[in-house]
ZADO-1210 file (C-alpha; in nm, 4 decimals, padded with zeros to 6 digits):
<atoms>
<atom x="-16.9210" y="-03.6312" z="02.2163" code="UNK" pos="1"/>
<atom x="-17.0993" y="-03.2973" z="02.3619" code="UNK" pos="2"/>
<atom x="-17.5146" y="-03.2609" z="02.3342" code="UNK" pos="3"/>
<atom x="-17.7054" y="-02.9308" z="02.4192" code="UNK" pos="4"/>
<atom x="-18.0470" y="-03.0316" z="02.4895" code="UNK" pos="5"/>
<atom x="-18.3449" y="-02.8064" z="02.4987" code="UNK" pos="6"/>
<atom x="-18.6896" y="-02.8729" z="02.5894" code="UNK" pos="7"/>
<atom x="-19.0404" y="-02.7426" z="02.7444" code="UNK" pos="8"/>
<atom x="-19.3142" y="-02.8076" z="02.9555" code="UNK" pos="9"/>
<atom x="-19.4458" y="-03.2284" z="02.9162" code="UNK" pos="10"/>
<atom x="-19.6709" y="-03.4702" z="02.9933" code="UNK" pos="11"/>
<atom x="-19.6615" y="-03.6409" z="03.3089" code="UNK" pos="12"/>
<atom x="-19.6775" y="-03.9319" z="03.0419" code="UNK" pos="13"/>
<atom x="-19.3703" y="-03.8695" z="02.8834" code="UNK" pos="14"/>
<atom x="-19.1112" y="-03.8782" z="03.2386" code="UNK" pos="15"/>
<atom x="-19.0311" y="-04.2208" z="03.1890" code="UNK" pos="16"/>
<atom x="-18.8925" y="-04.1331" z="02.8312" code="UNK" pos="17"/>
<atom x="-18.7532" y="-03.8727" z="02.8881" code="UNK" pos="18"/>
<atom x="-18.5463" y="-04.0157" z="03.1449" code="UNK" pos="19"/>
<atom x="-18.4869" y="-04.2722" z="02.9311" code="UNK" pos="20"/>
<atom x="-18.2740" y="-04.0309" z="02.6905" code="UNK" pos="21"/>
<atom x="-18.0349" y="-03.9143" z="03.0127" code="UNK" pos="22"/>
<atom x="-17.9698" y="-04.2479" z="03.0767" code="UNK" pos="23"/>
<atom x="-17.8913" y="-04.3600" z="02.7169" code="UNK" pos="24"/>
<atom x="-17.6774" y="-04.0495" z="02.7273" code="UNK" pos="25"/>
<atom x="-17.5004" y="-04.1142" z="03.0403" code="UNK" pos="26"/>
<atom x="-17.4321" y="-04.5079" z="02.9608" code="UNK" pos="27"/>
<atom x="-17.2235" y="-04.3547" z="02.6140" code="UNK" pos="28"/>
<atom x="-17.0596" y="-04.1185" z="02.8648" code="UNK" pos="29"/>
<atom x="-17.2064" y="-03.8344" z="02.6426" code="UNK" pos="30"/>
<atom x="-17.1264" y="-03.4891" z="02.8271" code="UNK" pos="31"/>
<atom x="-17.4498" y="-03.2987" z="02.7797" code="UNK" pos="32"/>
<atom x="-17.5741" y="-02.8738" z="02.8456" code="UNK" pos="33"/>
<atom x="-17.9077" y="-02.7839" z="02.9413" code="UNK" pos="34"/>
<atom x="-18.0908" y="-02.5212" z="02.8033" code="UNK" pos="35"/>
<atom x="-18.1827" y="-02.3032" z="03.1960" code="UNK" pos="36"/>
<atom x="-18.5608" y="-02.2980" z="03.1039" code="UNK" pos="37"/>
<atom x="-18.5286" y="-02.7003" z="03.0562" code="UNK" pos="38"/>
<atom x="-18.3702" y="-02.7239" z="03.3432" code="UNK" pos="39"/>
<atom x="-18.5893" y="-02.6493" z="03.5760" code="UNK" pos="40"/>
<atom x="-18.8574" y="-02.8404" z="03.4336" code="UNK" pos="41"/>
<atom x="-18.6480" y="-03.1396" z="03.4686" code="UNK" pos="42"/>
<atom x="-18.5742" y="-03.0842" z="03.8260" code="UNK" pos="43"/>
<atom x="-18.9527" y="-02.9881" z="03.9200" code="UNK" pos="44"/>
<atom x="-19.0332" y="-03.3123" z="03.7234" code="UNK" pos="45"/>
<atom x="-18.7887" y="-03.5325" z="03.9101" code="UNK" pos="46"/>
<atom x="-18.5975" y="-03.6656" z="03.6554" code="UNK" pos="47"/>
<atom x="-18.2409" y="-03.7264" z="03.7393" code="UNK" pos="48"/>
<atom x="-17.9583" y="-03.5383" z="03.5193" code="UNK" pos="49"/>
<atom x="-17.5662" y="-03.5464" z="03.5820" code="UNK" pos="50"/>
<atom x="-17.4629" y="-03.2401" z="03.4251" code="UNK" pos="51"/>
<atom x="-17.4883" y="-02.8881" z="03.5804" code="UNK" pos="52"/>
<atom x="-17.3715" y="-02.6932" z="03.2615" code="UNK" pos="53"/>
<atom x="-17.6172" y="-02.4398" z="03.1529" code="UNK" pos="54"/>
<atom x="-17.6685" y="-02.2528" z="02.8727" code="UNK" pos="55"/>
<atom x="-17.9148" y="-01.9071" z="02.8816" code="UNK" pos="56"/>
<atom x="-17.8447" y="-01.7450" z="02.5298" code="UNK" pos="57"/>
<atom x="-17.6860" y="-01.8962" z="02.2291" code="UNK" pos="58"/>
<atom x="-17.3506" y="-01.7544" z="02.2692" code="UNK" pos="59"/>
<atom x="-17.3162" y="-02.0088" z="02.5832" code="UNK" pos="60"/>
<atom x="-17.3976" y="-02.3077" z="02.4005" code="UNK" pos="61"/>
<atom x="-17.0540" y="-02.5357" z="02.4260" code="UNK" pos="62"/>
<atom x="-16.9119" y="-02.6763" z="02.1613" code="UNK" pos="63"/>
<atom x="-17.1537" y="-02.9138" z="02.0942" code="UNK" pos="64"/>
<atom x="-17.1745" y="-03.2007" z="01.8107" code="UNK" pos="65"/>
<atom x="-17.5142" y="-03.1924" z="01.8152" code="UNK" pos="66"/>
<atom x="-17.8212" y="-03.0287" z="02.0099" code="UNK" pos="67"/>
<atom x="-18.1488" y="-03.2751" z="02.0765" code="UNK" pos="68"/>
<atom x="-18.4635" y="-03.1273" z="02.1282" code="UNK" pos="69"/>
<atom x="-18.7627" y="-03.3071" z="02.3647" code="UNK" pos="70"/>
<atom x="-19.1197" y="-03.2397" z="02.2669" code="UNK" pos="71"/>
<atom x="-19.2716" y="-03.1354" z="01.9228" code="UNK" pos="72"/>
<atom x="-19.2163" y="-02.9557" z="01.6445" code="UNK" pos="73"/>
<atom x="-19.2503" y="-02.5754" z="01.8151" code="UNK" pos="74"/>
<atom x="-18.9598" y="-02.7121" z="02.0901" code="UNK" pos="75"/>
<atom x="-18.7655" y="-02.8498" z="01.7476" code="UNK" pos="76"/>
<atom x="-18.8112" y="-02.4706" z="01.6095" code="UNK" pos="77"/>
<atom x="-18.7109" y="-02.3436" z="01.9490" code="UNK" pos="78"/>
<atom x="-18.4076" y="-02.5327" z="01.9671" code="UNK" pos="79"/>
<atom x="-18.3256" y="-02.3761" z="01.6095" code="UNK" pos="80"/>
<atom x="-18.3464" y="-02.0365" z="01.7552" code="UNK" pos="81"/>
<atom x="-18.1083" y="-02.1128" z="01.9825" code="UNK" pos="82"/>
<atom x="-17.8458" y="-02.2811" z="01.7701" code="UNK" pos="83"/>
<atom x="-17.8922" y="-01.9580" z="01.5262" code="UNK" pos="84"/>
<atom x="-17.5696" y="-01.9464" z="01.2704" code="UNK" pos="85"/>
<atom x="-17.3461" y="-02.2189" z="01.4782" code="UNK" pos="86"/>
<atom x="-17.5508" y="-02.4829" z="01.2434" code="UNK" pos="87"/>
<atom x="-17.5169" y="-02.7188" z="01.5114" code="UNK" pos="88"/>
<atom x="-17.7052" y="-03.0067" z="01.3810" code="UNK" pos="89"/>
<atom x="-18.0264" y="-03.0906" z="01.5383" code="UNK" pos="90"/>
<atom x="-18.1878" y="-03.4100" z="01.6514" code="UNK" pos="91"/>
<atom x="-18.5843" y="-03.4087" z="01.7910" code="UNK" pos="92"/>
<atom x="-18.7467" y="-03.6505" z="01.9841" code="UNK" pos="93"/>
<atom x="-19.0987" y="-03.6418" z="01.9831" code="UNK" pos="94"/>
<atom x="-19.3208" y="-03.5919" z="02.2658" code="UNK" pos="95"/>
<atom x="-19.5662" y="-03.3642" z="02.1401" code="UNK" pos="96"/>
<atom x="-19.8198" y="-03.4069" z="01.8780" code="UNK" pos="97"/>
<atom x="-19.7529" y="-03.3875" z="01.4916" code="UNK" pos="98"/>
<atom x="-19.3969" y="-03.4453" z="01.4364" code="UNK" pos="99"/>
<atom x="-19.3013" y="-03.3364" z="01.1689" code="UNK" pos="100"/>
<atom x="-18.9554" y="-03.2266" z="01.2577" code="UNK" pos="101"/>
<atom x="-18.9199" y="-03.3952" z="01.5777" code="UNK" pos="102"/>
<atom x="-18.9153" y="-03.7429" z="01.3923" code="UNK" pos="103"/>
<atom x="-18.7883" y="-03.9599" z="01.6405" code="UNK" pos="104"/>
<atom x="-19.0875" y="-04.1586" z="01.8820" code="UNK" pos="105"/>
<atom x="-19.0069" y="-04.2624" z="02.2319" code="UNK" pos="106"/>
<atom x="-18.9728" y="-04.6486" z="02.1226" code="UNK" pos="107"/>
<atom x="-18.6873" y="-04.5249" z="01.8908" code="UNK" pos="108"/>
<atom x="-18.4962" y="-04.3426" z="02.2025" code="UNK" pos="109"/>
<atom x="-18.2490" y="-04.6423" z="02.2675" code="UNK" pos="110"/>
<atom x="-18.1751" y="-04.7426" z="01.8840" code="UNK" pos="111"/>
<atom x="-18.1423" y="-04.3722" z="01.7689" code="UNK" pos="112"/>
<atom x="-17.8907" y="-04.2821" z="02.0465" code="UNK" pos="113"/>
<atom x="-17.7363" y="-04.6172" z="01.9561" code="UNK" pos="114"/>
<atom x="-17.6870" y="-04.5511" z="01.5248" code="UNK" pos="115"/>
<atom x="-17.6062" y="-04.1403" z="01.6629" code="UNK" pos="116"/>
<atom x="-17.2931" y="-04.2746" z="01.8783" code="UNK" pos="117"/>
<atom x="-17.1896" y="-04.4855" z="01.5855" code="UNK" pos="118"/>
<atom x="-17.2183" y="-04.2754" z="01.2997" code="UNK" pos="119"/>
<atom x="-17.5175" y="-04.4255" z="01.1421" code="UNK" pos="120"/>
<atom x="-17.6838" y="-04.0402" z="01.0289" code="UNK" pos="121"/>
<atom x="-17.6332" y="-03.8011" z="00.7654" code="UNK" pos="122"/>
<atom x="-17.7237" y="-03.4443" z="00.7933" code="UNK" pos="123"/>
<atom x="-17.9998" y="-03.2912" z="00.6054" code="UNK" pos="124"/>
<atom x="-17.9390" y="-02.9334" z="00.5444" code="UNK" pos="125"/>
<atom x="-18.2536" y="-02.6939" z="00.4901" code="UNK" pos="126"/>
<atom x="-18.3448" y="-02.3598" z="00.3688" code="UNK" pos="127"/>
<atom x="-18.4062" y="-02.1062" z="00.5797" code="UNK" pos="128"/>
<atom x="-18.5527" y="-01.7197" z="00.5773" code="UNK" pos="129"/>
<atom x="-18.4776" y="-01.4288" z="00.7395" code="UNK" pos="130"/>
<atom x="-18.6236" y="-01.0914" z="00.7714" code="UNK" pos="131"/>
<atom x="-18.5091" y="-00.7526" z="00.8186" code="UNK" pos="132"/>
<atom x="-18.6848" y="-00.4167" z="00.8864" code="UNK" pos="133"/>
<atom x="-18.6093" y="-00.0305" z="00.9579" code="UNK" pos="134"/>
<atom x="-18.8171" y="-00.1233" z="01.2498" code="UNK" pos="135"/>
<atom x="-18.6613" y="-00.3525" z="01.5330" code="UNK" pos="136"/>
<atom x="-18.7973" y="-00.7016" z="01.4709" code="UNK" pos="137"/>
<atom x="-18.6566" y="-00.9190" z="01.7373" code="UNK" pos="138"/>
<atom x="-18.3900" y="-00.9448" z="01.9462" code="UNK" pos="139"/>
<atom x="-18.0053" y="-00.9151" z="01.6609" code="UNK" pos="140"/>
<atom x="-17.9323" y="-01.2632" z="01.5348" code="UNK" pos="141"/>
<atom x="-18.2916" y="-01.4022" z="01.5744" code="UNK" pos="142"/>
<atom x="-18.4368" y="-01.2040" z="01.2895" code="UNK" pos="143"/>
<atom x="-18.4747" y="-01.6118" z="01.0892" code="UNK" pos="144"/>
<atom x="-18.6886" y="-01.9127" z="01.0660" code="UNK" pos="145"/>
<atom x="-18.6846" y="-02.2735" z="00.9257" code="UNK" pos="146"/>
<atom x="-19.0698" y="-02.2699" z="00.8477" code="UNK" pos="147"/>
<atom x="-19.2388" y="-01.9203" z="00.7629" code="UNK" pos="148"/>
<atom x="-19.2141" y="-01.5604" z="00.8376" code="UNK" pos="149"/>
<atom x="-19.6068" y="-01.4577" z="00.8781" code="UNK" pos="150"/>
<atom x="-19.7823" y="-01.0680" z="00.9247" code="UNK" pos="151"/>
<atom x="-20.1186" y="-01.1009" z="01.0713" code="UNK" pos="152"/>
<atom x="-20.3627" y="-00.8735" z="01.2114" code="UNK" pos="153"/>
<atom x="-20.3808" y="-00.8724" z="01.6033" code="UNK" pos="154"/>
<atom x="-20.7723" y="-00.8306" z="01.6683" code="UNK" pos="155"/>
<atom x="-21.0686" y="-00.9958" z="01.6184" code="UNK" pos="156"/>
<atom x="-21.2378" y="-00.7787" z="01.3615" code="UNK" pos="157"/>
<atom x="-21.0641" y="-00.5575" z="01.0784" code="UNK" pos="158"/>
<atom x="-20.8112" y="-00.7356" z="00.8160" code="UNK" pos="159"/>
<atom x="-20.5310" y="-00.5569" z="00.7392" code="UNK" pos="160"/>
<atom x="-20.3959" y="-00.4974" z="00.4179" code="UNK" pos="161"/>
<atom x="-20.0438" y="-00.5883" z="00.2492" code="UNK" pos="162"/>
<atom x="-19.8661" y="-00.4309" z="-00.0668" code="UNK" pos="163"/>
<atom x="-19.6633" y="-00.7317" z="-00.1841" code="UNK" pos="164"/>
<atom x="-19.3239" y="-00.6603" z="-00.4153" code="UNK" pos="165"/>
<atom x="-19.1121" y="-00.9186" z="-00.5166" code="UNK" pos="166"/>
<atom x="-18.7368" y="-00.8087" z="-00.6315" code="UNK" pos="167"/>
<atom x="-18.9184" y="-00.4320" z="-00.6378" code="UNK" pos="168"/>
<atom x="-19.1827" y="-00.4925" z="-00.8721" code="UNK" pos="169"/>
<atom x="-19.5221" y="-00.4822" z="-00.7177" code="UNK" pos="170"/>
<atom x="-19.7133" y="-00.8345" z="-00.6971" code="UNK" pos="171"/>
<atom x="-20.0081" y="-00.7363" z="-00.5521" code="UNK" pos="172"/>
<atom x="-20.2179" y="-00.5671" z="-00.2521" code="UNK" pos="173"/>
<atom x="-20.3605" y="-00.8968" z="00.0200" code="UNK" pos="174"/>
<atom x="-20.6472" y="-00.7249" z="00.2042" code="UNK" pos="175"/>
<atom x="-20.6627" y="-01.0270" z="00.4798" code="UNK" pos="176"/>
<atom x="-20.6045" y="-01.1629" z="00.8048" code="UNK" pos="177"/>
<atom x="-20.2802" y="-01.1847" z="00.7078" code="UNK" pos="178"/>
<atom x="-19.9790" y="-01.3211" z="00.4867" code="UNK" pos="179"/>
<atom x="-19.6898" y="-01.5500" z="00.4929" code="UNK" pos="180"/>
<atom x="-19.3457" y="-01.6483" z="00.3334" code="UNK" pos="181"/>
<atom x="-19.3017" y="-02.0176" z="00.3991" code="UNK" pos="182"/>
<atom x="-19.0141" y="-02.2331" z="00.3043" code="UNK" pos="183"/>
<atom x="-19.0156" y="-02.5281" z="00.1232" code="UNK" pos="184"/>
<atom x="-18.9765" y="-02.7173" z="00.4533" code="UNK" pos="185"/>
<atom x="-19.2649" y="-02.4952" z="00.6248" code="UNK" pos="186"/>
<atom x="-19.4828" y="-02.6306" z="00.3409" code="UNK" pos="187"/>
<atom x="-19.6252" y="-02.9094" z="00.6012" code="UNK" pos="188"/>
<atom x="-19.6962" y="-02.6281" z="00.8450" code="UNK" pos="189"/>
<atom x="-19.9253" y="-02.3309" z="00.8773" code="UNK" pos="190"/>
<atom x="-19.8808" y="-02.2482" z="00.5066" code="UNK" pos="191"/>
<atom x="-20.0085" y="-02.6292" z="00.4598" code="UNK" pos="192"/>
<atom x="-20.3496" y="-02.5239" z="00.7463" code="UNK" pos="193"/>
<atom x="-20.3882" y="-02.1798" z="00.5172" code="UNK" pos="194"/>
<atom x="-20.4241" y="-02.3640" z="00.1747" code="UNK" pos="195"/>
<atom x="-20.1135" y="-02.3861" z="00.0759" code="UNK" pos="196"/>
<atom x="-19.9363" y="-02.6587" z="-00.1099" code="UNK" pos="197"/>
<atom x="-19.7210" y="-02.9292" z="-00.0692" code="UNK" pos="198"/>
<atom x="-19.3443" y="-02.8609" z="-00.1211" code="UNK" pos="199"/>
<atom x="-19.0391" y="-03.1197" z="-00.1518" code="UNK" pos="200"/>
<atom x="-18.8527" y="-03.0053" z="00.1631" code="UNK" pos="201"/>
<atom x="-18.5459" y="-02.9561" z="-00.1025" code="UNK" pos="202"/>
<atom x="-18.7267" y="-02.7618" z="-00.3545" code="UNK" pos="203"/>
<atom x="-18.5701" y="-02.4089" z="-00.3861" code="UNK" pos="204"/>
<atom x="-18.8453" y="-02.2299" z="-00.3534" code="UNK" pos="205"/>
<atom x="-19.0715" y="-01.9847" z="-00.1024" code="UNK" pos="206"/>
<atom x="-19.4120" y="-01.9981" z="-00.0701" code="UNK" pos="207"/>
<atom x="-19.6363" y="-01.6804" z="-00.0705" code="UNK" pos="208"/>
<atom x="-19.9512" y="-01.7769" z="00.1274" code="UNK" pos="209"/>
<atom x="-20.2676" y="-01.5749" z="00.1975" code="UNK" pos="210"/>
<atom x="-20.4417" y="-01.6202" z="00.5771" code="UNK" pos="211"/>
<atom x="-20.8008" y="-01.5788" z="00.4941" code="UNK" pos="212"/>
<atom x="-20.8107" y="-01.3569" z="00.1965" code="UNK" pos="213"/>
<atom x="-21.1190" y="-01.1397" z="00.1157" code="UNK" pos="214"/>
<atom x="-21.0645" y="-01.1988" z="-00.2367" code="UNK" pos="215"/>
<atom x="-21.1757" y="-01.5321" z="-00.3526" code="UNK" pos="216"/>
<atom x="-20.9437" y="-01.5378" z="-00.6560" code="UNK" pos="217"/>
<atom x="-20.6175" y="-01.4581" z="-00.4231" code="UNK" pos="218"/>
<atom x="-20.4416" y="-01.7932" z="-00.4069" code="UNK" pos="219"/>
<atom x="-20.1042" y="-01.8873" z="-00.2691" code="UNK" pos="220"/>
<atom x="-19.7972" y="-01.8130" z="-00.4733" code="UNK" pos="221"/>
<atom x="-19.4701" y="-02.0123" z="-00.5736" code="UNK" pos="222"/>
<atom x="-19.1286" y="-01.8129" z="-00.5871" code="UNK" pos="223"/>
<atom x="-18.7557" y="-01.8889" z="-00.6324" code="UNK" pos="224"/>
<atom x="-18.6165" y="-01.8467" z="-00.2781" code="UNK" pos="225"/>
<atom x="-18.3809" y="-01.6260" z="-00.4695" code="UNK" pos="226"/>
<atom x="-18.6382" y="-01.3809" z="-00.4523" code="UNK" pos="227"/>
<atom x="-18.6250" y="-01.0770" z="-00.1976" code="UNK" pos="228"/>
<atom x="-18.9449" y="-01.0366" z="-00.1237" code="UNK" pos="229"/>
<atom x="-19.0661" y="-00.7027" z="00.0660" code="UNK" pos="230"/>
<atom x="-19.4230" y="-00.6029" z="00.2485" code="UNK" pos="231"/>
<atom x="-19.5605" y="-00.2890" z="00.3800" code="UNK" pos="232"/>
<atom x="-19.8935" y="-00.2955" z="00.5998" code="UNK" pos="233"/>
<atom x="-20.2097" y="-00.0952" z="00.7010" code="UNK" pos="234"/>
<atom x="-20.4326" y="-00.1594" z="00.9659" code="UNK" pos="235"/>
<atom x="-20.7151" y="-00.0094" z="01.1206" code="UNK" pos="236"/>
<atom x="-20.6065" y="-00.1053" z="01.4809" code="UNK" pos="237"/>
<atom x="-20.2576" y="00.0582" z="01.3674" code="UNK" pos="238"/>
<atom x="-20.0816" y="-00.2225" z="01.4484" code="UNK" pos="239"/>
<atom x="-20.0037" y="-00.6125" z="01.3623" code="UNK" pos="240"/>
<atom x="-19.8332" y="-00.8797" z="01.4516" code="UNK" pos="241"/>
<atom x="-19.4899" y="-01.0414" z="01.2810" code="UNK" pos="242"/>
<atom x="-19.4276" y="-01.4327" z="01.3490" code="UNK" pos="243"/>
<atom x="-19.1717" y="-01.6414" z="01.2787" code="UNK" pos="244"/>
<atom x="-19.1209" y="-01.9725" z="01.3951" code="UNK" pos="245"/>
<atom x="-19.2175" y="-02.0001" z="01.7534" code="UNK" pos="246"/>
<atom x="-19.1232" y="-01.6146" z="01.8172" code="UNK" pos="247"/>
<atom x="-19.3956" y="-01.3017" z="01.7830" code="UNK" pos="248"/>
<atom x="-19.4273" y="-00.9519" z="01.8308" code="UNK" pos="249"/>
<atom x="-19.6494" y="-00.6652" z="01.8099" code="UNK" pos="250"/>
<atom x="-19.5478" y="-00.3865" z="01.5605" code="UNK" pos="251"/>
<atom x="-19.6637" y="-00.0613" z="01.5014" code="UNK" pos="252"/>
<atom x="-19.7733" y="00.0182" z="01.1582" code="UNK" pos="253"/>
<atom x="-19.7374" y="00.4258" z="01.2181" code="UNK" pos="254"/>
<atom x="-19.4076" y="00.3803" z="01.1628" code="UNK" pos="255"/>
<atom x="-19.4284" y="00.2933" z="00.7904" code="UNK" pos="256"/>
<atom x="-19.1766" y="-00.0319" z="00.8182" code="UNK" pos="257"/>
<atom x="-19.1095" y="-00.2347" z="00.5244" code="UNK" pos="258"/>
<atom x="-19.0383" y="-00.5591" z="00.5903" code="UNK" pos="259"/>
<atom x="-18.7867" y="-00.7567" z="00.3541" code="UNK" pos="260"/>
<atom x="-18.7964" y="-01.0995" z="00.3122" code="UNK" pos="261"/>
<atom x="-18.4802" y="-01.3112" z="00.1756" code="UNK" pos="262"/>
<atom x="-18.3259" y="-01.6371" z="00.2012" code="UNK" pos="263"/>
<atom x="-18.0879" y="-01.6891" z="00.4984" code="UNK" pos="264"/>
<atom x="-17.7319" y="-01.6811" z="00.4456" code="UNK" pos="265"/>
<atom x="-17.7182" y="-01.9625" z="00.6460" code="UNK" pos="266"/>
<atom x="-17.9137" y="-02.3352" z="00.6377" code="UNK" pos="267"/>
<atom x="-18.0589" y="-02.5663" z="00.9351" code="UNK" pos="268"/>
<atom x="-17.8978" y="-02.8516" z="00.9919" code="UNK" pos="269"/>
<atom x="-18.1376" y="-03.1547" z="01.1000" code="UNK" pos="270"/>
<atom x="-17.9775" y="-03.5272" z="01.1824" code="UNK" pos="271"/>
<atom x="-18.1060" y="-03.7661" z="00.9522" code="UNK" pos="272"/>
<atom x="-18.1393" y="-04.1231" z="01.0972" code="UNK" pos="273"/>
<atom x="-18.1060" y="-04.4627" z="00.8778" code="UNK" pos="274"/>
<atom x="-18.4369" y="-04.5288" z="00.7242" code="UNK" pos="275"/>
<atom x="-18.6344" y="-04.1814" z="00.7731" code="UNK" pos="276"/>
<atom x="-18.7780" y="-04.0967" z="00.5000" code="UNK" pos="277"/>
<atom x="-18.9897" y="-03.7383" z="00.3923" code="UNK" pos="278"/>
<atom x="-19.2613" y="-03.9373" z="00.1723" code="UNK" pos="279"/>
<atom x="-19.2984" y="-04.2217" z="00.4156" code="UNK" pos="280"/>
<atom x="-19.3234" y="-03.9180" z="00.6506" code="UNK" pos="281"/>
<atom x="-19.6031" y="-03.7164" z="00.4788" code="UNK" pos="282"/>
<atom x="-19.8236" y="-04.0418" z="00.4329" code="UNK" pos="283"/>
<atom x="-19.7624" y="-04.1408" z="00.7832" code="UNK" pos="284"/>
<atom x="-19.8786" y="-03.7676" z="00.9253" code="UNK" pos="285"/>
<atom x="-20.1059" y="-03.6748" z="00.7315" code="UNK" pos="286"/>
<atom x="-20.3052" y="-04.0411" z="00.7091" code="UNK" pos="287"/>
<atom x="-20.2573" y="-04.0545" z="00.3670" code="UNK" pos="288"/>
<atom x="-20.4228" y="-04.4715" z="00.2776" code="UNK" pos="289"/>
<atom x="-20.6305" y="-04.4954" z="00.6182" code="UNK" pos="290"/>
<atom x="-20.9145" y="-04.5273" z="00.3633" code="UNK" pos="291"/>
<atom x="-20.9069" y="-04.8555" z="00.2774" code="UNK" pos="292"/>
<atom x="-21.0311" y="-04.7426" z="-00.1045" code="UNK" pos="293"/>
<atom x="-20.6337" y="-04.6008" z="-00.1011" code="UNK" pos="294"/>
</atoms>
């Protein structure tokens, strides 16, 4: 079995798991690739790791069965970016906060290795988006994301305004901070923080969410994620900024780019352990019966 394993920048806290995972790894005799970023974090940190295969773009990632990812959900979404269209599946451990995506805690580290070695997973395959533009976006064959692609304004002040069209015919124009296409899976994210509501993660749908609309009555939207879905922008500051996932970047609005918006052709593949669950989940993150009145 072959692992790629990405991660970033931890807690002093978390060394002890962490190592934990290379050990678990190296007792299967699991050959394992380091992301080059993670790699030096892991030697600064002093946590000792057997392999001295590399990886700096996505095109060097080994054949790999699966990739894990160390730290939260952004690390999870960075790990993505790096797997891109291979569809490697991807497992997260969680040393971060939230967790959505990076389900596994560090007292699971030993068990999940255990039921991943012996076949006791399925693979949960999600939606994804992906964006293109006259205008250079980011860098070819990153241009996608597993939870939203969002256009916000890059100052402090002025909104900026966005004619929406969905499958050509005008929706309508968002004068606001900004504006995002989530997935169903990116329902539990910043769409979620923004108002937005809560989506199965295997609903076929794309969410159209407002960031801090000037119009009261502009609420977010539900859409097939069959829908193309395209934006053009004006701003004062004659510029904004285009997100998706854990990757951003400036654009210049003077150059009258419409962005399109559209399902990816290809899906996200997340490792599904025995006995995770999305509902149990949601009610776990998100406190849902802490009240006792629940």
């Amino acid at each position: 079995m072959k692992i790629a394993i990405h991660g970033r920048k931890f807690n002093v806290d978390s060394v002890p798991n962490i190592q934990q995972v290379f050990d678990e790894l190296k007792q299967h005799k699991i050959e394992i690739q380091l992301s080059e970023s993670f790699k030096r974090i892991l030697l600064q940190s002093g946590i000792r790791i057997d392999s001295k295969v590399v990886y700096t773009n996505s095109n060097e990632i080994f054949d790999a069965n699966f990739a894990f990812s160390l730290g939260g959900d952004g690390t999870f979404l960075e790990t993505l970016s790096h797997v891109g269209k291979r569809e490697i599946p991807v497992l997260g451990f969680n040393f971060g906060r939230l967790g959505f995506l990076a389900a596994v805690s560090p007292d699971k580290i030993e068990r999940t290795i255990y039921q991943l070695v012996n076949g006791q997973y399925s693979i949960d395959e999600r939606t994804m988006i992906s964006a293109t533009s006259e205008t250079e976006l980011f860098e070819e064959g990153t241009n996608f994301a597993l939870n939203e692609i969002a256009i916000s304004k890059t100052d402090t002040s002025s909104m900026i305004v966005i004619h929406a069209y969905i499958n050509g015919e005008f929706l309508n124009t968002y004068w606001a901070d900004g504006l995002m296409v989530a997935t169903a899976t990116g329902s539990t994210g910043y769409s979620l923080s923004c108002g937005g509501p809560l989506v199965m993660p295997h609903s076929a749908n794309f969410i159209i969410t407002p960031i801090c609309p000037h119009n009261l009555f502009v609420r977010p939207m539900i859409v097939s994620d069959d829908s193309v879905i395209s934006f053009k922008v004006e701003s004062r500051s004659n510029n904004f900024l285009v997100s998706m996932d854990s990757r951003a970047k400036i654009i210049g609005d003077d150059e009258e780019a419409t962005i399109t918006v559209r399902k990816e052709d290809f899906k996200a593949k997340m490792v599904k352990m025995e006995g995770d669950d999305f509902l149990n989940t949601l009610r776990g993150k998100l406190k849902w019966g802490i009240d006792a009145r629940n």
